[in-house]
GUVO-976392 format. One record per residue (C-alpha): x, y, z; residue in three letters. Coordinates in steps of 0.25 Angstrom, whole numbers, padded with zeros to 4 digits, always signed. Each point is the difference from the previous one (the first is absolute). Layout:
N
XYZALA/...
This chain:
620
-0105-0161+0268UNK/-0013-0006+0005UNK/+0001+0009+0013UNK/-0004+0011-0007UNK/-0012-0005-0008UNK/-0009+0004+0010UNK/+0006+0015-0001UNK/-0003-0001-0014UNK/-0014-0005-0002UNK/-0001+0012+0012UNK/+0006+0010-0008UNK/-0008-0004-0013UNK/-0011+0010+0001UNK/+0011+0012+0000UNK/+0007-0006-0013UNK/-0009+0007-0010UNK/+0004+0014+0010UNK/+0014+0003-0009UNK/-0001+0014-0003UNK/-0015+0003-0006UNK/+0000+0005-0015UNK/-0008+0009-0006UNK/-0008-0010-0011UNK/-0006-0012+0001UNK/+0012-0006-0006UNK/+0002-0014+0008UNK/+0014+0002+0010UNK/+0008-0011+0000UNK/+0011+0007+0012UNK/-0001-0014+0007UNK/+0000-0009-0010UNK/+0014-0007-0003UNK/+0006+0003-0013UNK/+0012-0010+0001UNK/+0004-0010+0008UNK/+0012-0009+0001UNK/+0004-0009+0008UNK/+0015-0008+0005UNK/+0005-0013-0008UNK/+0005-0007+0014UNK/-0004-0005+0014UNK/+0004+0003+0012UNK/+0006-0009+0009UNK/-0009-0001+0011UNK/-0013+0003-0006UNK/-0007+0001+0015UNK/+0012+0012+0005UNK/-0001+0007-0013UNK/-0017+0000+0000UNK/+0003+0007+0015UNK/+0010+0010-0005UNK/-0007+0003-0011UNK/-0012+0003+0009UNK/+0008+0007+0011UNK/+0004+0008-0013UNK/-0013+0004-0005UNK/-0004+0004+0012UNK/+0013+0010+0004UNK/-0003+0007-0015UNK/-0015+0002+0002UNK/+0003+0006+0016UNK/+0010+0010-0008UNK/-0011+0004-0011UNK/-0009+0001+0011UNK/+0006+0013+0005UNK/-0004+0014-0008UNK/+0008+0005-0011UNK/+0009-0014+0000UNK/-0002-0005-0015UNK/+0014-0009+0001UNK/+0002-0011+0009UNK/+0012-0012+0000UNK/+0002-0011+0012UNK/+0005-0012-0001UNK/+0000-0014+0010UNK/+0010-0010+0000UNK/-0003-0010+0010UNK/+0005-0015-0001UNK/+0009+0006-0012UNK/-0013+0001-0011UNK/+0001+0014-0001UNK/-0010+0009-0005UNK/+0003+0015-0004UNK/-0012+0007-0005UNK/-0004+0015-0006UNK/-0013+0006-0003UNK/-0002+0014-0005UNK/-0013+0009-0002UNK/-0002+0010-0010UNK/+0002+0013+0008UNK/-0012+0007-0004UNK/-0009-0012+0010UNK/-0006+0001+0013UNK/+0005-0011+0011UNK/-0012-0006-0002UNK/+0000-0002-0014UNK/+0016-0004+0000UNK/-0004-0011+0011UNK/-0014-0006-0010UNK/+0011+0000-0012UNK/+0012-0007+0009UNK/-0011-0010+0005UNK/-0004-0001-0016UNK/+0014-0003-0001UNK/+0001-0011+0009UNK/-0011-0007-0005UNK/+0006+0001-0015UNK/+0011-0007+0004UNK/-0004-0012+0007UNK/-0002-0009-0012UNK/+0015+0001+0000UNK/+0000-0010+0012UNK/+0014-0003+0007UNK/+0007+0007-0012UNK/+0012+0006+0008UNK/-0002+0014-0008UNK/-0011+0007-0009UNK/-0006+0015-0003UNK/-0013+0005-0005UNK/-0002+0013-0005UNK/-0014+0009+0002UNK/-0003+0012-0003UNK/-0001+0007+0012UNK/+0012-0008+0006UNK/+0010-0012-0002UNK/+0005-0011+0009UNK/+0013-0008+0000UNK/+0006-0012+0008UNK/+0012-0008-0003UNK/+0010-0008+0009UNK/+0012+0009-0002UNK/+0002+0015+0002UNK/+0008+0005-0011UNK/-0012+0006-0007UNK/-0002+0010+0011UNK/+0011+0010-0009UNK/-0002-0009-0012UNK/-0014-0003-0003UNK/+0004-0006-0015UNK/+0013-0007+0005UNK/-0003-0015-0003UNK/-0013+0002-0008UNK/-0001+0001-0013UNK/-0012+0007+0000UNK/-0001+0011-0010UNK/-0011+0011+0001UNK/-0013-0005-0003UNK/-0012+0012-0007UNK/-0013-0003+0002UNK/-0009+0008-0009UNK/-0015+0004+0002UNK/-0011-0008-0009UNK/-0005+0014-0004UNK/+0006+0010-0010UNK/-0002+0016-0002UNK/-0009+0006-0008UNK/+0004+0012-0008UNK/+0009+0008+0001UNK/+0011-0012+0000UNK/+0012+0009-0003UNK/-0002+0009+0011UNK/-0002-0011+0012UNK/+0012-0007-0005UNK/+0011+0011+0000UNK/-0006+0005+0014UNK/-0001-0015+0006UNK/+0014-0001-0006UNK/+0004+0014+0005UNK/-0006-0004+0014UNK/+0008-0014+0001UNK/+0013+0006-0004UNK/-0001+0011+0011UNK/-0003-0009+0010UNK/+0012-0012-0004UNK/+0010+0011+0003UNK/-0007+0007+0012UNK/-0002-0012+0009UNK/+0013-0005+0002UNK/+0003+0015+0004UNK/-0007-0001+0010UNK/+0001-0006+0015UNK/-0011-0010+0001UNK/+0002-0002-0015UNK/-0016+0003-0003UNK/-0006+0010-0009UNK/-0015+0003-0002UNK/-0004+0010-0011UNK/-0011+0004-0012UNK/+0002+0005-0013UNK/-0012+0009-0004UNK/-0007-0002-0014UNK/-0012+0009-0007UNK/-0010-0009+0005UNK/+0007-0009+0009UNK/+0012-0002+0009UNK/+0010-0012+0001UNK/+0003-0007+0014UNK/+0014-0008+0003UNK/+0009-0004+0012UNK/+0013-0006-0002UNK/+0006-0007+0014UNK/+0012-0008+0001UNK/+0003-0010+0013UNK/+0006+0010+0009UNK/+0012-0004+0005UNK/+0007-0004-0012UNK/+0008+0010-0007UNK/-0001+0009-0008UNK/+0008-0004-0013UNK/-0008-0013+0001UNK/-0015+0010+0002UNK/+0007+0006-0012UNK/+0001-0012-0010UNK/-0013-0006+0004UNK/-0008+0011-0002UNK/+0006+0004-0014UNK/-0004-0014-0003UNK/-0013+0003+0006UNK/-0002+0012-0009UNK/+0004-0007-0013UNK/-0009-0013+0003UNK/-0011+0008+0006UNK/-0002+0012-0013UNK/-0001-0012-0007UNK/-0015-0003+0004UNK/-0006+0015-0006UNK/-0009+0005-0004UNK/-0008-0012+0012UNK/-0004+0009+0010UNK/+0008-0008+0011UNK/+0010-0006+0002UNK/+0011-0006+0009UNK/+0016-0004+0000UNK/+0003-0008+0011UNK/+0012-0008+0005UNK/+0009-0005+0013UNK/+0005+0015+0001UNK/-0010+0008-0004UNK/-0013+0004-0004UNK/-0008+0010-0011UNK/-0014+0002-0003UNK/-0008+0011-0007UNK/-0016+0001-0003UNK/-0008+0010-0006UNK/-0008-0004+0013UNK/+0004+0007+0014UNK/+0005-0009+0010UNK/+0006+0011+0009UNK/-0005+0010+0006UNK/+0004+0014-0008UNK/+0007+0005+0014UNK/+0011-0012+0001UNK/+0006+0006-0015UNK/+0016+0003+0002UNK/+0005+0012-0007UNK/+0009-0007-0011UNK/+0008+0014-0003UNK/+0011+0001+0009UNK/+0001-0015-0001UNK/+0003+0001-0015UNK/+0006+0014+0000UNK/-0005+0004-0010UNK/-0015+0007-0006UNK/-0002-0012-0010UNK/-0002-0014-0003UNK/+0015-0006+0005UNK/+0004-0008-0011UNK/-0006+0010-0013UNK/+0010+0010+0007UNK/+0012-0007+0000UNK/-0001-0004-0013UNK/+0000+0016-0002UNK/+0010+0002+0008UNK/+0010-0010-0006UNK/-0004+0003-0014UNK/+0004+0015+0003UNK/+0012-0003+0006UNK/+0005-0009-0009UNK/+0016+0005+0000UNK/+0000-0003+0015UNK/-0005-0013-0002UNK/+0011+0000-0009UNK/+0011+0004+0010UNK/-0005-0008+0011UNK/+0001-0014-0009UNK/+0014+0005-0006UNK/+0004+0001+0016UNK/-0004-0014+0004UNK/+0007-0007-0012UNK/+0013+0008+0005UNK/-0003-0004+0014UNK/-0004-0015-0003UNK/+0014-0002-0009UNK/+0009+0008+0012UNK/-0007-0008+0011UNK/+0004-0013-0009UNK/+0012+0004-0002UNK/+0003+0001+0014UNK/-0005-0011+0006UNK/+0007-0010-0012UNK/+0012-0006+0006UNK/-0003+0003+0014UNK/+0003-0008+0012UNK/-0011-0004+0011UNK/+0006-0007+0010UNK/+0009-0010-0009UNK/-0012+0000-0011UNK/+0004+0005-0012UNK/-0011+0009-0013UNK/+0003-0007-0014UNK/-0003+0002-0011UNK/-0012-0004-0007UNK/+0008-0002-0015UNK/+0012-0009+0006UNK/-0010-0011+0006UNK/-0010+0001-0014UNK/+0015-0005-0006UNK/+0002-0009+0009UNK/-0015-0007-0001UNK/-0001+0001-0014UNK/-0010+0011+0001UNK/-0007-0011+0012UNK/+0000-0012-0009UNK/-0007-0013+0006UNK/+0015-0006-0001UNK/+0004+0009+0011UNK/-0013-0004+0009UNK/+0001-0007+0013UNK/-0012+0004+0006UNK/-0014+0007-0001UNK/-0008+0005+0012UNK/-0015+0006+0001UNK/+0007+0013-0001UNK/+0011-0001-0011UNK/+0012-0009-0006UNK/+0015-0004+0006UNK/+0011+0000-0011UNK/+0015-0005+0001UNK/+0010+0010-0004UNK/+0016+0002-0001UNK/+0003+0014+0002UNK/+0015+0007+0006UNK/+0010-0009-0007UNK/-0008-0013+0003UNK/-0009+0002+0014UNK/-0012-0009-0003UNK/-0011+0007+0008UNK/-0017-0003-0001UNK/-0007+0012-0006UNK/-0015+0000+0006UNK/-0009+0009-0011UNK/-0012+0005+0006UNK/-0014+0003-0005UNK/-0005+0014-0003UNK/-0010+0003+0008UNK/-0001+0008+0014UNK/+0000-0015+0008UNK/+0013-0003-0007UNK/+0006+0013+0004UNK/-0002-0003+0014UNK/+0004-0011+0000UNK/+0013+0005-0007UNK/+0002+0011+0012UNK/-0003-0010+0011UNK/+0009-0011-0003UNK/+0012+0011-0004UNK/-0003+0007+0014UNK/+0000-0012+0007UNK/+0011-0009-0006UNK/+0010+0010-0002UNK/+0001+0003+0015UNK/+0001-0016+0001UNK/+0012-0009+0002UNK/+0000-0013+0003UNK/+0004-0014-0005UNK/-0015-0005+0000UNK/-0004+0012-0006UNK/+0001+0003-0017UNK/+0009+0013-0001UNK/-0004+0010-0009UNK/+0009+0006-0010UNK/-0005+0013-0005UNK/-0012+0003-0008UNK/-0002+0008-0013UNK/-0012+0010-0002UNK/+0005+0008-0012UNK/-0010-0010-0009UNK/-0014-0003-0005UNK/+0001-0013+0010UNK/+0005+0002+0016UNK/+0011-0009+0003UNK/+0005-0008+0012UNK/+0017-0006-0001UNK/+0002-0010+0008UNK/+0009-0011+0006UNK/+0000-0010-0010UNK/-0005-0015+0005UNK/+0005-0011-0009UNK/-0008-0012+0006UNK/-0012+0009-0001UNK/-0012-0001+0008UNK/-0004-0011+0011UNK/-0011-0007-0006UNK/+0004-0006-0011UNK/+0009-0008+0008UNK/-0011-0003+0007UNK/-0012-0004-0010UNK/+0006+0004-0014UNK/+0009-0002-0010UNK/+0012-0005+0011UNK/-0010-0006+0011UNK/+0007-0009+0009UNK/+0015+0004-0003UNK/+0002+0006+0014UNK/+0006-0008+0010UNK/-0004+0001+0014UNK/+0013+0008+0005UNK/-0005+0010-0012UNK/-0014+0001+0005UNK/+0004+0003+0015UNK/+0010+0009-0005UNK/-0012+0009-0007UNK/-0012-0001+0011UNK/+0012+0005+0010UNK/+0005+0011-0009UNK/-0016+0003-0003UNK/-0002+0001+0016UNK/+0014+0009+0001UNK/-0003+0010-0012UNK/-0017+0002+0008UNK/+0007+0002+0013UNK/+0010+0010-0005UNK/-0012+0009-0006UNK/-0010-0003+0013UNK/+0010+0004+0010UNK/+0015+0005-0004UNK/-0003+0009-0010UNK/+0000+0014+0003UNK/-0015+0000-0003UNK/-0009-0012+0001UNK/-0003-0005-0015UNK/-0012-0010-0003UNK/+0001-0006-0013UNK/-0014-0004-0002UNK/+0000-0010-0011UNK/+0011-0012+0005UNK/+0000-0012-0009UNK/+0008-0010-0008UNK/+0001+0008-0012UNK/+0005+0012+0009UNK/+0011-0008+0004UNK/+0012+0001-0011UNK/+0011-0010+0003UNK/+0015+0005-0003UNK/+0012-0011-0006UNK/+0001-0007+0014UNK/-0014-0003+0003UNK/+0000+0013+0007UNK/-0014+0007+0001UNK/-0004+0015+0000UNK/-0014+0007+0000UNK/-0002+0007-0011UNK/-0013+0009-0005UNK/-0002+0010+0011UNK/-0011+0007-0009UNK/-0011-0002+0011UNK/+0009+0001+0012UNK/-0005+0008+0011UNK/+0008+0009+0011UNK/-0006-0001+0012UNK/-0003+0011+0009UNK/+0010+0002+0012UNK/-0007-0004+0013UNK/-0013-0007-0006UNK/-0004-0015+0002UNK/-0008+0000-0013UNK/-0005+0010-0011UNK/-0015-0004-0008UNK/+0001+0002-0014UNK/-0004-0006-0011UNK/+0005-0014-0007UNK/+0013-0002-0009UNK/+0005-0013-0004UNK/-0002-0015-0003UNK/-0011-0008+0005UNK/+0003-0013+0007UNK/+0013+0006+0006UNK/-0006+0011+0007UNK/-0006+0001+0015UNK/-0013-0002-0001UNK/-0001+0012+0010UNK/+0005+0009-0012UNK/-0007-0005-0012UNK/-0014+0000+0006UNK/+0002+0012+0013UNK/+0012+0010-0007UNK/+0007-0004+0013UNK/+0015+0002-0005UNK/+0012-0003+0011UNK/+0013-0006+0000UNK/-0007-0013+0002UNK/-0006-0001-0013UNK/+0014-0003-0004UNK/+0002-0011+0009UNK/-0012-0006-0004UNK/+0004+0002-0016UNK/+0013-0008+0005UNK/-0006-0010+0007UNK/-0005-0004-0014UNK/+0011+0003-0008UNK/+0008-0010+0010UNK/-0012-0011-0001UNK/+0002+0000-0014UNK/+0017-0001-0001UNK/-0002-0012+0009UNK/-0012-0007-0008UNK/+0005+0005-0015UNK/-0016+0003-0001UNK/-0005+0014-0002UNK/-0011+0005+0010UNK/-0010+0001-0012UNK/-0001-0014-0005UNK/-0011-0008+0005UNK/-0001-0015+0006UNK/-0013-0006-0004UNK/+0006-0015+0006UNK/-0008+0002+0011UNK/-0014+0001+0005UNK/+0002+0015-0004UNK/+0007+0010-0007UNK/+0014+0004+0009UNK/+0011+0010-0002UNK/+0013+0000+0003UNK/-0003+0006+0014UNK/-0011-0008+0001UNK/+0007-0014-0001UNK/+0012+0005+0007UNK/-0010+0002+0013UNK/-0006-0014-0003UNK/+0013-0005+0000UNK/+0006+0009+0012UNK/-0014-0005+0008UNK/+0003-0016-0004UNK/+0014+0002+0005UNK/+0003-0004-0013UNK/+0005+0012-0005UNK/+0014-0006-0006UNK/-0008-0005-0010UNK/-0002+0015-0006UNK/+0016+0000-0004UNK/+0003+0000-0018UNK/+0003-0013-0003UNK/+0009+0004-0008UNK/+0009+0004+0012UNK/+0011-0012+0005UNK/-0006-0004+0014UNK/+0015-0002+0003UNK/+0002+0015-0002UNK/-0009+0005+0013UNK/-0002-0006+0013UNK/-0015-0003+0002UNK/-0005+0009+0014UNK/+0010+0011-0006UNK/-0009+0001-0012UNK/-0013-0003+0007UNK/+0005+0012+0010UNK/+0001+0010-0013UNK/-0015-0005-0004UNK/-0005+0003+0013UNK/+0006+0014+0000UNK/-0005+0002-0014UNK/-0014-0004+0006UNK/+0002+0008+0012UNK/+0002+0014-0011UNK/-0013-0002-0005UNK/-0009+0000+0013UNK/-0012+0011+0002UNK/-0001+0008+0006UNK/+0013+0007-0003UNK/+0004+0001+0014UNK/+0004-0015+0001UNK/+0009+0001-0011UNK/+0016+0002+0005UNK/+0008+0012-0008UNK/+0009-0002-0010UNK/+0013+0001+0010UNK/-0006-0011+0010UNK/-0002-0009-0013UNK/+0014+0002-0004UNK/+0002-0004+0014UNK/-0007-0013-0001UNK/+0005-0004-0013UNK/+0016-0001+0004UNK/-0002-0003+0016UNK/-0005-0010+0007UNK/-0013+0007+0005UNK/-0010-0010+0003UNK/-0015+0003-0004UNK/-0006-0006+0012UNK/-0002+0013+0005UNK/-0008+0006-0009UNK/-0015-0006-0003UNK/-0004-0002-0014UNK/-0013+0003-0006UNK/-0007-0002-0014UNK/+0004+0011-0010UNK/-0006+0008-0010UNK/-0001-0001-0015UNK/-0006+0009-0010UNK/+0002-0007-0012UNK/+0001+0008-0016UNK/-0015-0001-0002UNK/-0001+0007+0016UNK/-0006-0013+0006UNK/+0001-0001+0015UNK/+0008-0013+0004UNK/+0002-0003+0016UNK/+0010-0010+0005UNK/-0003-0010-0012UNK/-0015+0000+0007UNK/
């Protein structure tokens, strides 16, 4: 950020220029309003500084040029990316868009090496992360809610007036602007003695259902600050303001009519036009019932691909309306239940959460599964949607899920034949989605208690919520994280960098902890500092002691030593940065039941983001 300093003490002289107003009240265009900036670090503070930069500069050649008020680029050298946006308020000249960008800038550089931030000013807004997902989903992984600012001043009398017309106004202009094609509007509303200015812009190139919501929330935020005589709504998304004080020129107003179809205030005459219509309102709500009930009926006891619709009532019976005595599990998005249904088939019922991030989840792991089979891989049953609750059937795992043979309540009961069995069959199951499915399927969040073990030991992945299909032809996509830190690539939890080899990695560490019996998560403090479990298996890998990472509780007569040191090494060899030195799942398959040497491949120090998103380098 330091690059462009110079350009902003430069610039300083023009950031009072904004758009002049017509009092002597103080303007605050270049002022920042709010800022925020990332929780994390970047990997490589030096490369992502030089991105960032490179960044900065691209957006401000892009504002630089007349009638430009959005701008996006992005750098992602040495793998630090940086994506970037900046947008002006469409009623600026360049030069006033370029002294608000430099504004910007310099607002956010107590951020430091934070891997993202945003500031909002009035006359523009400036965003950066290290993933590009916000680009069509600015609120995506924020939780950032619209914010009003209001003015320290109120209105004089008359009160009653101002409000409904500043109330009028912001309701026109909420359902105008996502109507239009650059998603601004500029417009007054006149008053005996006065007149009301306001804009309303959303980030251009997201959609218009998302312009949509932010703006109604705008609105409603935003009215809340009459009768001040300004004030401002602004978030990720979009942006609102009014003042009884002009900050546009009277020319740059947009004819609101034929946005709103109509003569009047939008929302006032709907309310009309409902309330006089109040038998087709009627007919229309009988129709959708009939049709939600028929589109039930038709999709109940349908088959898709060997996955079967139940019903909601059969699996309330079998659970005991969901009882804690039918639980097996709980996840971050809902609860496992056993249940007995046709004449004895014992199947695990997983309820989801309501909520929009359940249901996604629900539609991705049906989609995704029900077109899978494999001996590795869970099988899905059916599904039930005719509920208050979204439920998944699937194949029911007796032995249940990896890690508490592992570290819970039946830790060292697994023999060694056991555990080789389950790190091949994890390997087998990846390979199977990676390259012989009939699209390429990433699972995204590969980890012991993903792993569920059937009568014979045997394992199968299991919770495809988060999984991924991968593009056809692509190396890699950029998106934003999901999954578990400490068995994620370090490449995905701090750049977005999602590829095949994000599972391999997640395996490597998954493998790690079936040979030690030790989950990746516990700390060592024996030593001159704290070490994870990757951390002291490439202490040991280093030493050439690496045998000594082995559960004790596993019988020495039950492995031959340079076997087990070969699966370490391999293990090791999954979780090496960058991505590119790590082997795909079918070659690891290869490794783990031939005699492949190792000798031809040259090891280096992996990566580890631990939970609390530390940075840990080759035990160093």
């Amino acid at each position: 950020m330091s690059s462009l300093v110079v350009a902003v003490i430069v610039l300083s002289v023009l950031m009072e220029l904004g758009v002049a107003q017509s009092s002597n009240k103080t303007t605050y265009a270049n002022t920042p309003l709010k800022f925020s900036c990332g929780n994390y670090k970047p990997m490589s503070p030096t490369s992502f500084s030089r991105n960032l930069n490179s960044t900065f500069s691209q957006l401000r050649s892009q504002l630089s040029n007349t009638g430009v008020y959005y701008a996006r680029a992005q750098n992602m050298v040495n793998g630090d990316a940086v994506y970037g946006v900046a947008q002006c308020r469409n009623y600026l000249v360049s030069i006033e868009c370029l002294a608000c960008f430099d504004a910007a800038v310099s607002a956010v550089e107590p951020c430091g090496d934070a891997n993202g931030a945003h500031v909002f000013l009035d006359n523009c807004f400036l965003r950066f992360e290290n993933y590009d997902q916000f680009y069509d989903d600015p609120q995506g992984n924020l939780d950032d809610d619209v914010l009003a600012i209001c003015g320290n001043e109120s209105r004089s009398q008359p009160i009653t007036t101002f409000n409904q017309a500043v109330k009028e106004l912001l309701s026109d202009i909420s359902v105008a602007t996502p109507r239009t094609s650059n998603f601004y509007i500029a417009s007054t509303r006149q008053l005996t003695n006065a007149t009301v200015y306001a804009i309303a812009q959303c980030v251009e190139n997201a959609s218009q259902a998302i312009c949509k919501n932010c703006l109604s929330k705008a609105y409603d935020n935003l009215y809340s600050c009459v009768p001040a005589i300004e004030g401002r709504a602004v978030n990720v998304g979009c942006f609102m303001k009014y003042s009884e004080f002009p900050f546009f020129q009277n020319n740059q107003t947009i004819n609101l009519i034929p946005l709103l179809g109509r003569g009047g205030s939008s929302k006032s005459s709907i309310i009309i036009e409902v309330c006089s219509s109040a038998g087709l309102v009627l007919l229309i709500l009988a129709l959708f019932l009939w049709y939600r009930q028929w589109n039930k009926s038709k999709v109940v006891g349908k088959e898709f691909q060997g996955a079967r619709c139940y019903s909601y009532r059969d699996f309330k019976l079998a659970t005991n309306n969901f009882s804690e005595e039918y639980l097996i599990g709980k996840g971050g998005f809902g609860k496992v239940f056993k249940a007995i249904i046709d004449d004895g088939i014992v199947v695990a019922v997983k309820k989801l959460n309501v909520g929009c991030r359940a249901k996604k989840e629900f539609e991705n792991e049906f989609n995704l599964i029900s077109n899978v089979r494999h001996r590795n891989l869970i099988l899905l049953l059916g599904c039930c949607i005719d509920g208050p609750d979204l439920l998944l059937v699937l194949e029911y795992m007796p032995q249940g899920s990896l890690d508490k043979f592992l570290w819970g309540e039946k830790k060292g009961s697994l023999n060694w034949k056991q555990r080789y069995d389950i790190i091949l069959g994890i390997a087998r199951g990846l390979a199977h989605l990676h390259e012989e499915s009939h699209v390429k399927i990433i699972h995204r969040d590969i980890k012991s208690s993903n792993i569920l073990l059937d009568n014979d030991f045997q394992p199968k992945i299991a919770d495809f919520g988060l999984a991924r299909l991968f593009p056809e032809g692509q190396t890699h996509v950029n998106t934003r994280f999901a999954g578990t830190m400490g068995y994620t690539s370090p490449e995905y939890a701090t750049c977005g960098h999602l590829s095949e080899k994000v599972d391999t990695y997640s395996f490597g560490i998954v493998a790690l902890e079936v040979i030690s019996g030790k989950s990746c998560s516990d700390v060592n403090y024996s030593g001159p500092r704290m070490e994870y479990l990757l951390d002291q298996a490439w202490q040991l890998y280093e030493k050439r002691i690496h045998i000594k990472l082995i559960d004790e509780a596993i019988d020495p007569n039950e492995y031959e030593k340079e076997n087990m040191m070969n699966i370490i090494e391999i293990a090791l060899m999954c979780t090496q940065s960058p991505a590119s030195l790590r082997p795909s799942m079918s070659e690891i398959y290869l490794m783990l039941t031939t005699e492949l040497k190792l000798e031809q491949r040259q090891m280096f120090k992996p990566t580890l983001i631990d939970a609390n998103r530390r940075i840990h380098i080759g035990g160093n």
